[in-house]
C-alpha positions as CSV (number, residue, x, y, z in Angstrom):
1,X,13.5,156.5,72.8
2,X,15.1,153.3,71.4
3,X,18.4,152.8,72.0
4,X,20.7,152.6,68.7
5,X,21.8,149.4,67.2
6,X,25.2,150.2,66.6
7,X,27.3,153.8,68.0
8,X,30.5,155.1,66.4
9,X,32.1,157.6,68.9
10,X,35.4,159.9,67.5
11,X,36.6,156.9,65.5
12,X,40.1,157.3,64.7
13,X,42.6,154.9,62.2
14,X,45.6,155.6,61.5
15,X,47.8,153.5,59.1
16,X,51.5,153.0,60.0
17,X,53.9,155.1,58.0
18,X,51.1,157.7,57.1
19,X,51.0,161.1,57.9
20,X,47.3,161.7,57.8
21,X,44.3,159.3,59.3
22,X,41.9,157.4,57.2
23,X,39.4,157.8,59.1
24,X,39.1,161.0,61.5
25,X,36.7,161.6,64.6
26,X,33.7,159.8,63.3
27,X,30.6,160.1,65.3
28,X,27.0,158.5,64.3
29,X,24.7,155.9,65.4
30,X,22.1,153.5,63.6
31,X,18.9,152.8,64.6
32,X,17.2,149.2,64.7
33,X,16.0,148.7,60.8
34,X,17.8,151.7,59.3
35,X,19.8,151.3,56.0
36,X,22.3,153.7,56.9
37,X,25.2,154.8,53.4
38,X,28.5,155.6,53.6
39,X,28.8,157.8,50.5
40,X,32.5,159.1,49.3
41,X,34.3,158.7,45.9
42,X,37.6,156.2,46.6
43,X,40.0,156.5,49.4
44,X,37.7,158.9,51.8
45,X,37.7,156.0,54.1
46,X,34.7,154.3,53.8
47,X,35.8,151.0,54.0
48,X,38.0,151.3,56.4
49,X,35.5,151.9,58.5
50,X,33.4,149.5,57.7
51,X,36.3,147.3,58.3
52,X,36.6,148.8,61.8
53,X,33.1,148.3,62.4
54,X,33.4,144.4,60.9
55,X,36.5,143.8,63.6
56,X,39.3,143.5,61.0
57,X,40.9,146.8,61.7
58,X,42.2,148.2,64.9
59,X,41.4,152.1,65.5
60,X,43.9,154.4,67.5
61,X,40.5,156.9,68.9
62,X,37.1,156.5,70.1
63,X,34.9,153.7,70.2
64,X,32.1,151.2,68.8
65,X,29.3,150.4,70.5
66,X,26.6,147.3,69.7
67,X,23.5,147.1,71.4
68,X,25.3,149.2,73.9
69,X,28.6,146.9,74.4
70,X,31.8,148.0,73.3
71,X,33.3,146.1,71.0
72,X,36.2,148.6,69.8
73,X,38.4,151.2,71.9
74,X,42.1,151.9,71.5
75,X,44.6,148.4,72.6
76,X,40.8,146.6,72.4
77,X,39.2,144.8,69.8
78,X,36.4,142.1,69.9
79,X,37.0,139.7,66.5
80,X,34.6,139.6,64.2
81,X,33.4,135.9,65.0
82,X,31.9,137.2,68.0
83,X,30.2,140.4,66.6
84,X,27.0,138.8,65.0
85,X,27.4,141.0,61.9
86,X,27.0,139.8,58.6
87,X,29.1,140.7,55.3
88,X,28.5,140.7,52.2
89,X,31.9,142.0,49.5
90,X,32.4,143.6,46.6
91,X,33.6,139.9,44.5
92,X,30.7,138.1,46.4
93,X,33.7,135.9,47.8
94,X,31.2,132.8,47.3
95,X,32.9,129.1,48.0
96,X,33.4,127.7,44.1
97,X,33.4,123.5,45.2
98,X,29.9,124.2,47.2
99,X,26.5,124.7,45.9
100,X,23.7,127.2,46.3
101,X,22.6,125.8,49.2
102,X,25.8,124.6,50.7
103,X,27.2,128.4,50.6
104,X,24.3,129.9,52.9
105,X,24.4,127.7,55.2
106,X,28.3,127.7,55.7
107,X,27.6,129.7,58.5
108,X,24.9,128.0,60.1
109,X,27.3,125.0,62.1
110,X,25.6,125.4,65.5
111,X,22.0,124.7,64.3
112,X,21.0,121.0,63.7
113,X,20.8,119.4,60.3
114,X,16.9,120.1,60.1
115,X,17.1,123.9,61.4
116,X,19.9,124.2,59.0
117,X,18.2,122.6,56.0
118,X,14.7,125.2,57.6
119,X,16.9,128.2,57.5
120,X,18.5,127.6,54.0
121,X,15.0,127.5,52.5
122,X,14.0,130.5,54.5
123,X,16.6,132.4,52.7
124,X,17.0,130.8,49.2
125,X,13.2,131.8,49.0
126,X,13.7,135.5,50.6
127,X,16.1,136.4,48.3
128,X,14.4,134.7,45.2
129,X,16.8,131.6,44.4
130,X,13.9,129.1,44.6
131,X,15.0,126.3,41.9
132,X,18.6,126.8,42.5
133,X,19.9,125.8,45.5
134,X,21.8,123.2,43.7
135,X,24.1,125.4,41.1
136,X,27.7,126.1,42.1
137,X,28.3,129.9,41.6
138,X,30.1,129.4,38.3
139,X,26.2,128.8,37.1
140,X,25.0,131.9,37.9
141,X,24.6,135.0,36.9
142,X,26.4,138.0,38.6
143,X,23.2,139.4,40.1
144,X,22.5,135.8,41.2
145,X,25.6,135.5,42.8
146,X,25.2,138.0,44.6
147,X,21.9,137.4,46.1
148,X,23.8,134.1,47.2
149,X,25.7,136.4,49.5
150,X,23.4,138.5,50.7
151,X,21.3,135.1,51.4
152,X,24.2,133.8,53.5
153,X,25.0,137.1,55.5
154,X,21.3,137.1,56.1
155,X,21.1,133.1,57.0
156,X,22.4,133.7,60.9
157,X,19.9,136.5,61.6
158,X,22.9,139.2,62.3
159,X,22.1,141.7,64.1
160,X,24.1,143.9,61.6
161,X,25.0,143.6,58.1
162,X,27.8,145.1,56.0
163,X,27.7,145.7,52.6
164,X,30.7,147.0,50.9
165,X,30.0,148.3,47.6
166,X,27.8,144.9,46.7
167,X,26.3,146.2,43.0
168,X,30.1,147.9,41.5
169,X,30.4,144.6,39.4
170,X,27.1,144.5,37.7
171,X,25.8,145.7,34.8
172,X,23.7,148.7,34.9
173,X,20.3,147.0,34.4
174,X,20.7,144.5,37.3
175,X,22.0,146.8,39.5
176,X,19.3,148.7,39.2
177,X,17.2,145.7,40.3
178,X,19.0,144.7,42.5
179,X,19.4,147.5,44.6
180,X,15.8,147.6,45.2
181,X,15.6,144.0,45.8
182,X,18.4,144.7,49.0
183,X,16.5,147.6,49.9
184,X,12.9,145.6,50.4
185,X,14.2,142.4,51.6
186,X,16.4,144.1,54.5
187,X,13.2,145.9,55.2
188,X,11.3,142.4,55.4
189,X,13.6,140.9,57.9
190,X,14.0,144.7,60.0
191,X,17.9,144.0,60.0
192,X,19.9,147.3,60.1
193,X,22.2,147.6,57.8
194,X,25.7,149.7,56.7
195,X,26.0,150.2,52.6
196,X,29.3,151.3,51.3
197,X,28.9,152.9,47.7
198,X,30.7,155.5,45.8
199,X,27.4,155.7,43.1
200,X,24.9,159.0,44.7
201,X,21.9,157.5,43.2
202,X,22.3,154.3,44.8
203,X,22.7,155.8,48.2
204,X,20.0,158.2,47.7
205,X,17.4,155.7,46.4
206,X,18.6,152.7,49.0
207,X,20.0,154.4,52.1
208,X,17.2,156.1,55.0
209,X,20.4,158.1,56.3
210,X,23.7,159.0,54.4
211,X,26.9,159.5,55.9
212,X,29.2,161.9,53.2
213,X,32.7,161.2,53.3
214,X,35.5,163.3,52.6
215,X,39.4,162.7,53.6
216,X,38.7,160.5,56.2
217,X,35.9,162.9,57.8
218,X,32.4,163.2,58.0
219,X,31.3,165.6,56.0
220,X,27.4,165.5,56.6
221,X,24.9,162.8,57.3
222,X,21.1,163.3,57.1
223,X,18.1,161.7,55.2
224,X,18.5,161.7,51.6
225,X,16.8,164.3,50.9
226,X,18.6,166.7,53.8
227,X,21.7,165.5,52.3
228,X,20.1,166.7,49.1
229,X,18.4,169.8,49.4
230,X,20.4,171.1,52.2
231,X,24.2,170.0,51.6
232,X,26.3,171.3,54.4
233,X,29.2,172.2,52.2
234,X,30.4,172.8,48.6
235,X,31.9,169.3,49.0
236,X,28.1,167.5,49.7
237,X,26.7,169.7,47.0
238,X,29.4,168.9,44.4
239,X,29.2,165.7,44.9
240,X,26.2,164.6,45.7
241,X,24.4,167.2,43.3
242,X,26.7,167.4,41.2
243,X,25.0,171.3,40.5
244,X,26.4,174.2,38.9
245,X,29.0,176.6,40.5
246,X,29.0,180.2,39.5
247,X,30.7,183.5,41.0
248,X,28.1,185.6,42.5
249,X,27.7,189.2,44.4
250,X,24.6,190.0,46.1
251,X,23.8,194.2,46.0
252,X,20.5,194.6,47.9
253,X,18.1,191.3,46.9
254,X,19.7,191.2,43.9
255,X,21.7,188.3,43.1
256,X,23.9,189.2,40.2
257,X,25.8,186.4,38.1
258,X,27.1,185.9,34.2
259,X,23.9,184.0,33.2
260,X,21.4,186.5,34.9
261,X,19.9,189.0,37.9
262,X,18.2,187.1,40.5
263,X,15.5,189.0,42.5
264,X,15.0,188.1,46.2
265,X,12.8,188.7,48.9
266,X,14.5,191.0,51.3
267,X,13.3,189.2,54.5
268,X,15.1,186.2,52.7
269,X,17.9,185.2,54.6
270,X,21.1,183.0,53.0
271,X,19.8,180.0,55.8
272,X,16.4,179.9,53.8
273,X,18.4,180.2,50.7
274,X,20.1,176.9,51.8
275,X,23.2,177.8,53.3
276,X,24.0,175.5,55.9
277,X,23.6,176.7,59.1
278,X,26.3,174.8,60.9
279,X,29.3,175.6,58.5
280,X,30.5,179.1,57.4
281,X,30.0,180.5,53.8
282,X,33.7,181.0,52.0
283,X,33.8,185.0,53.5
284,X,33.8,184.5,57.2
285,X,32.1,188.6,56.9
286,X,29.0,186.6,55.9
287,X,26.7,185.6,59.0
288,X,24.0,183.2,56.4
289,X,21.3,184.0,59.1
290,X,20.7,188.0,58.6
291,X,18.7,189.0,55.7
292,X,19.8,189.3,52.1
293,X,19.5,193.1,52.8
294,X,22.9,192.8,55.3
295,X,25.2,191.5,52.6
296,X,25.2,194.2,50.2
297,X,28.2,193.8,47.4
298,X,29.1,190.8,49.1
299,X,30.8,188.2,47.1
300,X,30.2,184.2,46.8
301,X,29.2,181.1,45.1
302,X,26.0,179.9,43.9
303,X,25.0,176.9,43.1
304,X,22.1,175.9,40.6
305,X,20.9,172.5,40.6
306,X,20.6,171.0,37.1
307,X,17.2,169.8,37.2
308,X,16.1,173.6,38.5
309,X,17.7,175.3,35.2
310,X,14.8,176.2,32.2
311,X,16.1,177.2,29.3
312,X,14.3,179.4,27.1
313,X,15.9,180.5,23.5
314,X,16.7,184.3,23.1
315,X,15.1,184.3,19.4
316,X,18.0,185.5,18.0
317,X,18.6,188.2,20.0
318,X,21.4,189.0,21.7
319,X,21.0,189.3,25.7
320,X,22.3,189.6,28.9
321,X,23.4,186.5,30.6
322,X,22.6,184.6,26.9
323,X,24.3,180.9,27.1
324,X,24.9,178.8,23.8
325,X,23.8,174.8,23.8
326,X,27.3,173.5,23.1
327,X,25.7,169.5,23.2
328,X,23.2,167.7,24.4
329,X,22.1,163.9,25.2
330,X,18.9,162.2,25.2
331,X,17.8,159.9,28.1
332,X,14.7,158.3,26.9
333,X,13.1,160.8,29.7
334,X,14.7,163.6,29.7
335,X,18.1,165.9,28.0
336,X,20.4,167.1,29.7
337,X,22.4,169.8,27.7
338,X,25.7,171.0,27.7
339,X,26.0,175.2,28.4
340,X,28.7,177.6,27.6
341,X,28.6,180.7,29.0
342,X,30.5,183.8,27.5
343,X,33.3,183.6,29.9
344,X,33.8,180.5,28.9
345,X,32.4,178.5,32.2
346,X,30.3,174.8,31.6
347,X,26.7,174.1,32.4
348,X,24.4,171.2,32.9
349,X,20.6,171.8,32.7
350,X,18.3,168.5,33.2
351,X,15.1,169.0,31.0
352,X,11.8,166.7,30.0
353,X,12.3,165.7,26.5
354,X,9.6,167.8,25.6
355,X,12.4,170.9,25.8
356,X,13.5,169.9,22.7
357,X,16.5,172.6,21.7
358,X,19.1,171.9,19.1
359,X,23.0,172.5,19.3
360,X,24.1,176.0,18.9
361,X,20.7,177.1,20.2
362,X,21.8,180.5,22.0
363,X,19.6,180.5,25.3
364,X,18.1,182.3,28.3
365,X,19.0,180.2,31.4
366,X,15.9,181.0,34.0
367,X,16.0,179.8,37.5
368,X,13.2,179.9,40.6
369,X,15.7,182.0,43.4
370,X,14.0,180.2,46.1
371,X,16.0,176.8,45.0
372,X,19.3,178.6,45.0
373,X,22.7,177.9,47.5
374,X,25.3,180.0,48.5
375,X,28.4,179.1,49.3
């Protein structure tokens, strides 16, 4: 087994003057090549770790590892010169008075003139600046800009790079572009890589493993798609879903809410419904590894993702469970309407624009119970 590029053992900060830590007992590694996210909306921390990783911070517990040297423990702190990481920020933080060229290879002061002027081409071209390596940053573009960045935190071949939240200042048609363009070229050169980001679908289209941040603690990492399928919490499906909540009570394999009956398999157990295994569901009764049979009248919270919801209209006839389309928006691709159920509770449903269901519709909300979590 290959040994991790970079290890984060019960990482600790705590701020002077505050109560509770920013960042709490944090334990992951990173593999040589990974794109590794730090998801979390603001002030769960992820930067502050970043920054503790980068050297500007000082932690009060644990320690980081790279390439197996410690670099980080409590009263000891390597400084960031001598880390070999590269950074790229949020404002680009680019040098106005020096050009394209002059920029990436600000870094570069041990190489000769020659391997310099060899290892600013290498870059201008890997990141697609060919043609400009003589504009000043005032003459580009925001996207452009930052590809400057990333060009210069990639120029010293780093055996890390940090990127904290690199896209939030671009429009939403460049991000988009962008963020695939970080994604390949990091896989080009095989650097590893740290991605801060508040955005879900930027870490989940970027990122090979997401860390979800809550409060200063790790709230789940996994692939995208574990974090995705199989959230640990009602915090990682909230957020990262962003599904549907409802009240539910299971009597036999019956799943019972306000928007329908949900037949299950009795051999189903919650695990296989998606409870995670390694946190308890809200009733600490509930042991999510017996079978559905067990948990007769016991009472929880589902979740149903949006895109899982098909909506059928009742014809006019009044039903059990009926919901009423209270909006909708068009995508181009896809709707996603707006539900109101009779108590009163919301509802998102992702469709294909071919579900094409007018405002006020009065609808039958179906769902496959195989794709359902408890909570």
């Amino acid at each position: 087994m290959v040994d991790p590029i970079l290890q984060l053992e019960q990482v600790t900060k705590q701020f002077a003057g505050s109560m509770i830590p920013a960042v709490k007992e944090i334990t992951f590694s990173l593999a040589q090549g990974d794109i590794l996210g730090l998801l979390g909306s603001s002030g769960c921390g992820k930067t502050t770790l970043l920054r503790l990783i980068a050297g500007f911070e000082d932690l009060q517990g644990g320690s980081i590892l790279l390439h197996q040297r410690e670099i980080a423990r409590p009263g000891y702190i390597l400084p960031p010169e001598q880390r070999n990481l590269g950074m790229v920020f949020q404002d680009y933080a680019l040098f106005p008075h020096l050009t394209v060229a002059k920029n990436i290879g600000f870094g570069l002061g041990k190489l000769s003139a020659r391997d310099t002027q060899l290892r600013v081409g290498e870059s201008i071209e890997l990141v697609g600046l060919t043609g400009l390596e003589h504009r000043y940053p005032h003459e580009l573009s925001g996207g452009q800009q930052q590809r400057v960045a990333l060009a210069r935190a990639l120029a010293p071949r780093p055996d890390l790079i940090l990127l904290d939240e690199p896209l939030s200042n671009l429009d939403v048609q460049v991000r988009l572009r962008l963020r695939q363009e970080i994604r390949s070229i990091l896989k080009e050169t095989g650097i590893a890589a740290i991605f801060v980001t508040h955005d879900q679908e930027e870490a989940l289209s970027l990122c090979d493993r997401i860390v979800v941040m809550q409060a200063g603690k790790l709230e789940q990492i996994g692939t995208p798609q574990e974090v995705y399928s199989q959230p640990n919490s009602r915090f990682v499906a909230d957020f990262v879903t962003q599904g549907n909540f409802l009240p539910a009570q299971i009597v036999g394999n019956v799943v019972q809410t306000e928007i329908g009956d949900f037949e299950i398999p009795l051999d189903v157990s919650l695990n296989k419904l998606g409870q995670g295994s390694d946190r308890p569901v809200t009733n600490p009764e509930i042991n999510p590894a017996t079978n559905l049979a067990n948990h007769s009248s016991s009472s929880l919270e589902v979740m149903l993702r949006q895109e899982d919801l098909r909506l059928q209209p009742s014809n006019g006839e009044a039903a059990m469970g009926e919901v009423m389309i209270k909006d909708r928006q068009f995508l181009g691709r896809e709707y996603i309407y707006l539900l109101r159920t009779k108590t009163g509770k919301t509802l998102q449903a992702r469709t294909s624009k071919e579900v094409d269901l007018e405002i006020g519709t009065p609808v039958k909300v179906l769902v496959n119970p195989t794709q359902l979590r408890f909570f």
